[in-house]
C-alpha positions as CSV (number, residue, x, y, z in Angstrom):
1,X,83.6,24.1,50.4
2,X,85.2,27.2,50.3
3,X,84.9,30.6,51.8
4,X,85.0,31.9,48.2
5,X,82.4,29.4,47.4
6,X,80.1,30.4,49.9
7,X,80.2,34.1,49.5
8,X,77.3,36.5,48.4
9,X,77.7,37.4,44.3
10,X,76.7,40.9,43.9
11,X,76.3,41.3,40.2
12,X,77.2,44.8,38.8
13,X,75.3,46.2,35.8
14,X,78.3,47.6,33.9
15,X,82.3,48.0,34.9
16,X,82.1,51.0,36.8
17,X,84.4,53.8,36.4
18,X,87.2,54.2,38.8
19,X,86.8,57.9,38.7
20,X,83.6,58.0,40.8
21,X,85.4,54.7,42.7
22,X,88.2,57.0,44.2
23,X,85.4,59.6,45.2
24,X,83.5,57.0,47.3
25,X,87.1,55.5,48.4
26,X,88.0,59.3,49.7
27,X,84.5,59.4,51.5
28,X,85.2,56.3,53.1
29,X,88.2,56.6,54.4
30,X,86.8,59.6,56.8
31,X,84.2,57.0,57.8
32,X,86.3,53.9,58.0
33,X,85.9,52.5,61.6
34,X,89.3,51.3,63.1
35,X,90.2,51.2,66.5
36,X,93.3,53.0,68.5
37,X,92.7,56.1,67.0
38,X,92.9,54.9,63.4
39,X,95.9,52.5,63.6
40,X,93.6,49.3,64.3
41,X,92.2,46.9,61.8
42,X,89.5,45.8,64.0
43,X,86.7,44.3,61.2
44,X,86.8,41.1,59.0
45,X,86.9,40.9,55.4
46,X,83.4,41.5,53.3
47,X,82.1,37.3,52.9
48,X,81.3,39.0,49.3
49,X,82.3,38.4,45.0
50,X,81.7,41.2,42.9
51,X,80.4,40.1,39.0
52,X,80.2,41.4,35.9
53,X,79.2,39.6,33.2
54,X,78.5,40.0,29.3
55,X,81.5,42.0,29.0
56,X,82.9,43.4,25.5
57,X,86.1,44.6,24.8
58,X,86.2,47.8,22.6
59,X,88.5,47.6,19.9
60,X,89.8,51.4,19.8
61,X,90.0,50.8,23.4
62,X,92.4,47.5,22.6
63,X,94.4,49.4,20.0
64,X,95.3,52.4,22.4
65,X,96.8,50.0,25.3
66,X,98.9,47.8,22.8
67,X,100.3,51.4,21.4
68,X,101.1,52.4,24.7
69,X,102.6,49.5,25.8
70,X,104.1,48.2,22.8
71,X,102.0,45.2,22.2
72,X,101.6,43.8,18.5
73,X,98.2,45.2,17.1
74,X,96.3,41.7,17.2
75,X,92.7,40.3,18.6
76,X,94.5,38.9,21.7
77,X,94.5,40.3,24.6
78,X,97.3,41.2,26.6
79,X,97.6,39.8,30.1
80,X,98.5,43.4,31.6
81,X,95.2,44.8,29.4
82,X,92.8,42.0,30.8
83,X,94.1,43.5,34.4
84,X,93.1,47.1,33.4
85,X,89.6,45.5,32.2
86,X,88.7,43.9,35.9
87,X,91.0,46.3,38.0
88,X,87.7,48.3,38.5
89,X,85.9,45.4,39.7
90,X,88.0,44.8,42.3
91,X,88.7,48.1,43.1
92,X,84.7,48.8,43.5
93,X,85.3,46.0,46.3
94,X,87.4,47.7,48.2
95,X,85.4,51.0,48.5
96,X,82.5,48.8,50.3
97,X,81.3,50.5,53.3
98,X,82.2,47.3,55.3
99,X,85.6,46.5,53.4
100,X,88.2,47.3,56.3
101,X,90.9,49.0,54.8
102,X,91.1,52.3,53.1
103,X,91.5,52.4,49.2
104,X,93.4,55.6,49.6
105,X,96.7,55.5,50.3
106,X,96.9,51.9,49.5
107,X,100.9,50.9,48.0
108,X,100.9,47.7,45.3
109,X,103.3,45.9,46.6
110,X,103.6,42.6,44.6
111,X,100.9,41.2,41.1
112,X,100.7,37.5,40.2
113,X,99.0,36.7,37.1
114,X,97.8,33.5,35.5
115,X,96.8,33.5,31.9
116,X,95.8,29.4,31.2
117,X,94.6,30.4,27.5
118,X,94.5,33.6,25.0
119,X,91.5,35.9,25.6
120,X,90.6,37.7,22.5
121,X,88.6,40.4,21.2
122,X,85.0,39.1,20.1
123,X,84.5,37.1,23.3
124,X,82.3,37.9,25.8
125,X,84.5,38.0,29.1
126,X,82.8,37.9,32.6
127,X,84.8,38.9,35.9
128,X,84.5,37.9,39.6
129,X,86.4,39.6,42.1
130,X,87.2,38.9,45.8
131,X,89.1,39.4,48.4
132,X,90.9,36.9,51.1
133,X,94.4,37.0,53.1
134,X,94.5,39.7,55.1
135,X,97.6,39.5,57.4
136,X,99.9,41.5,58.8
137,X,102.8,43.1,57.3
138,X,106.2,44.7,59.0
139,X,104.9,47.8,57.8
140,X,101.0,47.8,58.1
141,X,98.1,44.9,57.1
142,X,98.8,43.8,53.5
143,X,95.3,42.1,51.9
144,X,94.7,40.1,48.3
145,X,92.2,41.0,45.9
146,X,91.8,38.1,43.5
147,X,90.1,38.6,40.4
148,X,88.9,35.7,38.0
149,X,88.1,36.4,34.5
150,X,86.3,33.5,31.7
151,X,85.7,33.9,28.0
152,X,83.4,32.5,25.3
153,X,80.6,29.7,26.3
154,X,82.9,27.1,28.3
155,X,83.1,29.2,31.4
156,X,86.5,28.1,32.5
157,X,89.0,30.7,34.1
158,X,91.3,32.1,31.4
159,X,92.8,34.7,33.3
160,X,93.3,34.5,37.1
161,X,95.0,37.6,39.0
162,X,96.5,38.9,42.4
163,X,97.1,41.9,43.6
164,X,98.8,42.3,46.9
165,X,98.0,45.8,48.5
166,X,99.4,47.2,52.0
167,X,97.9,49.7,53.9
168,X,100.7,51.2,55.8
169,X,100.5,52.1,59.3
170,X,97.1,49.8,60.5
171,X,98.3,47.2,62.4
172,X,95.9,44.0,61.9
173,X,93.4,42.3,65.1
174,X,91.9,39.5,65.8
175,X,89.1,39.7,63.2
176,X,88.2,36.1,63.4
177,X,88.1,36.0,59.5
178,X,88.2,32.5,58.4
179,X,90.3,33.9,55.3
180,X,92.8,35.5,57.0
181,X,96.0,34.8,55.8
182,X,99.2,33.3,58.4
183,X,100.5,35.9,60.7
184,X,103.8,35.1,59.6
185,X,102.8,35.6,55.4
186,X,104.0,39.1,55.8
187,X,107.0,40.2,53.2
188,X,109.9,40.1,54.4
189,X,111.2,43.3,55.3
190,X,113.8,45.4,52.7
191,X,116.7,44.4,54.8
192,X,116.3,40.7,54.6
193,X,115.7,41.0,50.9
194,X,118.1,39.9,48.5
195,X,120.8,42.7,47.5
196,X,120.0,43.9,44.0
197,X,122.6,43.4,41.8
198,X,121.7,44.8,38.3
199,X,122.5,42.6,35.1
200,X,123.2,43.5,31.8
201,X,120.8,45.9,30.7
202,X,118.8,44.4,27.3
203,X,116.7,47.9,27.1
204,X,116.4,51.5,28.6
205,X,113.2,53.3,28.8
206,X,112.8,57.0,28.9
207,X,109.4,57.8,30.0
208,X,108.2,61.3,30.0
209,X,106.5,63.5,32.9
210,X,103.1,62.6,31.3
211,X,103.7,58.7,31.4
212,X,100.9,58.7,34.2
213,X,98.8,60.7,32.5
214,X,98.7,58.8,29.1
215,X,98.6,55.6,31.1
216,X,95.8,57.0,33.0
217,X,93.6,57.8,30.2
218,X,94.0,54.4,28.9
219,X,93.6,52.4,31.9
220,X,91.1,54.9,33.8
221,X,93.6,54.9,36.9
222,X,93.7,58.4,37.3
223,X,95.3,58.3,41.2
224,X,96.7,62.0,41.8
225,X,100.2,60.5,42.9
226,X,100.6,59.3,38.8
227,X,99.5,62.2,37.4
228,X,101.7,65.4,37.9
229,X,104.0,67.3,41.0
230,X,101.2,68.9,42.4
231,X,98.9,66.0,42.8
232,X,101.4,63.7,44.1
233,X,102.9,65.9,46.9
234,X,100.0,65.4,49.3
235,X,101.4,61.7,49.3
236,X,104.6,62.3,50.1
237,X,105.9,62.2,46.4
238,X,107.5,64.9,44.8
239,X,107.0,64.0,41.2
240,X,104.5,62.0,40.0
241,X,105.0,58.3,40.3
242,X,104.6,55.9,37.3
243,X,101.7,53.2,37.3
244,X,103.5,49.8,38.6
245,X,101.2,47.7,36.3
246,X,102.6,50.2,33.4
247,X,106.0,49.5,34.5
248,X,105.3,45.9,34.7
249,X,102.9,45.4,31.4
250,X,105.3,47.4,30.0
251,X,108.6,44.5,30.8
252,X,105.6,41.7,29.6
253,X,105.6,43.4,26.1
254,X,109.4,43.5,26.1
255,X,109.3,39.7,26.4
256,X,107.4,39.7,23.3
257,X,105.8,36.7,21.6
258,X,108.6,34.1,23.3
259,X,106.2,34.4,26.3
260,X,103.5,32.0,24.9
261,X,99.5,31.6,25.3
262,X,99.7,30.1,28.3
263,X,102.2,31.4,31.6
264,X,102.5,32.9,34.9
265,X,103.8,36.1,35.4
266,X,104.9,37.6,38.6
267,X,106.7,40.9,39.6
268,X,107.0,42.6,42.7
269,X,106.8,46.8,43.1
270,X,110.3,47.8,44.8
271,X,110.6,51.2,44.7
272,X,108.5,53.4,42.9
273,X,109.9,55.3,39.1
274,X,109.6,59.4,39.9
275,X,108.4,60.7,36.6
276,X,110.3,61.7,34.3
277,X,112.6,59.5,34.4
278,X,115.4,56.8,32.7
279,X,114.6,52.9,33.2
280,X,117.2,50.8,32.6
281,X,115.5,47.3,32.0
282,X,116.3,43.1,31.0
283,X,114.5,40.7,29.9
284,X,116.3,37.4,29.6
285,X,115.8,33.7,29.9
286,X,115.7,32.4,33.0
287,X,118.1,29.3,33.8
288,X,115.0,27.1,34.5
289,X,112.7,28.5,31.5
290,X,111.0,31.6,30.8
291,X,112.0,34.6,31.9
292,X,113.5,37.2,34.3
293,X,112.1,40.6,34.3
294,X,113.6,43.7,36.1
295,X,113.4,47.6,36.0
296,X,115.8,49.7,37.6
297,X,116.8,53.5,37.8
298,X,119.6,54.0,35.4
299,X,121.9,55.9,37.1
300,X,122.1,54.7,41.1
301,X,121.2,50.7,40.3
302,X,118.1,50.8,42.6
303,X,115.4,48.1,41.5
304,X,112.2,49.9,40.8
305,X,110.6,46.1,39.9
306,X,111.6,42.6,39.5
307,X,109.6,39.4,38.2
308,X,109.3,36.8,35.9
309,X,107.0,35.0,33.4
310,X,107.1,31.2,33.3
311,X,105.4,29.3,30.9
312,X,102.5,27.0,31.9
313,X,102.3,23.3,30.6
């Protein structure tokens, strides 16, 4: 059986708002125990899932996101909009008083999701959220929170998602967490990576200074570093940065329709878009079906994100 399997379920009433979820994540972090003066990861995962279940999707709430992101104005649910449903669950994870990394300051490196079937609106949808693979990373420890979402009465997963988060600067012990990832799962540094050539663009995007705001009031991801200059210096950002699930969800509804009910959809958070800003973007088939997705800043060539959508059987 596995660790997942044998974890305590803690059952939330409601989705909770991630508002009061960065509060708690800010109170944390002054309390996080870590060894070596704060650059030591010294404490396992949390052996926990967080649940919510019975949940509804507002319509208003439906029709704002596919307006924003350019989705078609239908009952299904977008694969990036299902993510801004459950992000919170996840996220109320990681401000645990045992969860061993702080939620502030945390970059998004890579997001792998899995939609098997349409979600629409009418079904009741119920979320489980974990996390597992904590390993180290040439820059910090990078962890996966895995969230799981069903619909309707058959209780199958529908939606299955991964977000891979780093927390720079803490260098990973031995926790003796059984779901530790391999110490040599880290990302490969930027070096090793594959130079960035940029192809034809198939679209250019000019988002606005408020783009983090707008998202923000959609999604409830009101992090200071998306939301204006000011906020987003402390950081070490000096313009706000746009969401990367905005960026990405934002590619997904490029693809448009030809992306089908069922697929996989990956994409990987390069270099973050200073706000405002001119994205060039493309979204073309791939050579072995689906599609390649990439973002890049229009005038140096520099890959903000690259990714994919592949169809599933």
């Amino acid at each position: 059986m596995s660790p997942v399997a044998e974890a305590r379920e803690v059952v939330l009433p409601a989705v909770p708002g991630l508002g009061g979820l960065y509060a708690r994540g800010a109170a944390g972090a002054a309390r996080l125990a870590v060894d070596g003066g704060g650059k030591r990861v010294s404490r396992p995962l949390p052996d926990v899932v967080y649940a919510v279940r019975d949940l509804h999707v507002d319509a208003a709430h439906l029709t704002a996101y596919q307006r924003l992101l350019g989705e078609p104005g239908t009952d299904a649910l977008p694969a990036g909009y299902v993510h801004v449903l459950a992000f919170p669950v996840a996220t109320a994870l990681m401000v645990r008083d045992d969860f061993p990394l702080p939620l502030l300051g945390m970059v998004h490196l890579a997001n792998r999701v899995e939609q098997r079937r349409r979600l629409t609106l009418g079904e009741a949808l119920a979320v489980r959220a974990h996390a597992e693979a904590m390993r180290p990373h040439p820059r910090g420890t990078q962890v996966d929170l895995v969230v799981e979402v069903t619909g309707g009465a058959g209780g199958d997963v529908a939606w299955r998602g991964v977000s891979t988060y780093l927390a720079p600067g803490l260098r990973l012990a031995d926790t003796g967490d059984a779901r530790a990832g391999d110490a040599d799962a880290g990302a490969a540094p930027a070096s090793e990576r594959t130079p960035f050539t940029p192809p034809q663009p198939t679209g250019s995007w000019r988002l606005d200074a408020d783009t983090g705001r707008r998202y923000g009031a959609v999604s409830g991801d009101r992090n200071p570093i998306h939301l204006s200059a000011l906020t987003a210096r402390p950081f070490g950002f000096p313009r706000a940065i746009a969401h990367g699930m905005y960026t990405a969800s934002r590619l997904l509804a490029d693809v448009g329709p030809a992306r089908g009910a069922a697929f996989v959809w990956s994409v990987d958070f390069v270099k973050p878009v200073l706000l405002p800003a001119t994205v060039a973007v493309s979204t073309r088939p791939a050579d072995g079906g689906g599609y390649d997705l990439a973002a890049w800043h229009a005038r140096t060539g520099k890959p903000h994100v690259l990714g994919s959508v592949t169809p599933l059987p």
